[in-house]
C-alpha positions in Angstrom: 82.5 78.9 93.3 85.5 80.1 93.2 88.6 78.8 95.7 90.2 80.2 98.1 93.7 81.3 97.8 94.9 79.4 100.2 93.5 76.1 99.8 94.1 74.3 96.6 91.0 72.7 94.8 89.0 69.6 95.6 90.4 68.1 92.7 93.8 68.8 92.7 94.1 67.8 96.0 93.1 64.3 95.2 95.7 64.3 92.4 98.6 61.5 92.4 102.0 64.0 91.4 102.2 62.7 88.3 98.6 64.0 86.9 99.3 67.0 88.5 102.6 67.3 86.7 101.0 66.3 83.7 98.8 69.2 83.7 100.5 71.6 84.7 103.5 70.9 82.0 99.9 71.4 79.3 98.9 74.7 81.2 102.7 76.1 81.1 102.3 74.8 77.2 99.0 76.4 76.6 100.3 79.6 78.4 103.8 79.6 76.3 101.9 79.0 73.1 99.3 82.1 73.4 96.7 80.3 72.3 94.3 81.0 75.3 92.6 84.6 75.9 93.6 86.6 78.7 91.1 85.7 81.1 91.6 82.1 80.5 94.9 82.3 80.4 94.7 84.1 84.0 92.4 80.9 85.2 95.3 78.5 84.0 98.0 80.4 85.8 96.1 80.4 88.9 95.4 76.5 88.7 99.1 76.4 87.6 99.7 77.9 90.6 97.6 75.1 93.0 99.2 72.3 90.5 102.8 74.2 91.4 102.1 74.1 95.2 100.5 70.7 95.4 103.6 68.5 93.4 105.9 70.8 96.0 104.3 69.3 98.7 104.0 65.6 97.7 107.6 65.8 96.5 108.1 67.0 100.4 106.2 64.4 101.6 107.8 61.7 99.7 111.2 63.3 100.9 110.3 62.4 104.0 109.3 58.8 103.7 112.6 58.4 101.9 114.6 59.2 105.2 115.9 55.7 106.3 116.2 54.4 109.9 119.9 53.9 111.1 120.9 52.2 114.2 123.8 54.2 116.4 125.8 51.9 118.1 124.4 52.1 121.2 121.1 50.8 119.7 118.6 53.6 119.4 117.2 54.1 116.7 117.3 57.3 114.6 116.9 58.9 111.0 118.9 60.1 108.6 118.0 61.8 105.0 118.7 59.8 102.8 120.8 60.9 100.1 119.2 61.4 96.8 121.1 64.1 95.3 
């Protein structure tokens, strides 16, 4: 069955970024290499694609749980990015 093209596969979904990474730097070689056919090579953009969209959004997440809490002086409590450029 084939996914929808919103919602990223079961699997990748339940990836850690760093599998997801992992393939998606073979699928970009695969793809740069020409060694797949067309229509696999369309299937392996497509999941390149999900993989793309899913390590975007747990870099975001982890963005987030970087920000660190700051105290103003007046004692309430806050949040700041942090800096990680």
């Amino acid at each position: 069955m084939a996914a929808s093209k919103t919602a990223a596969p079961a699997d990748i979904a339940k990836m850690s970024f760093e599998a997801a990474l992992a393939e998606l730097e073979e699928i970009v070689r695969q793809l740069e290499s020409g060694e797949a056919e067309l229509e696999k090579s369309i299937e392996l953009y497509e999941r390149g694609n999900y993989l793309k969209a899913h390590c975007e959004a747990r870099l975001q997440a982890a963005q987030a749980k970087v920000e660190k809490i700051t105290l103003s002086a007046s004692g309430d409590v806050g949040t700041e990015p942090a800096n990680i450029e």
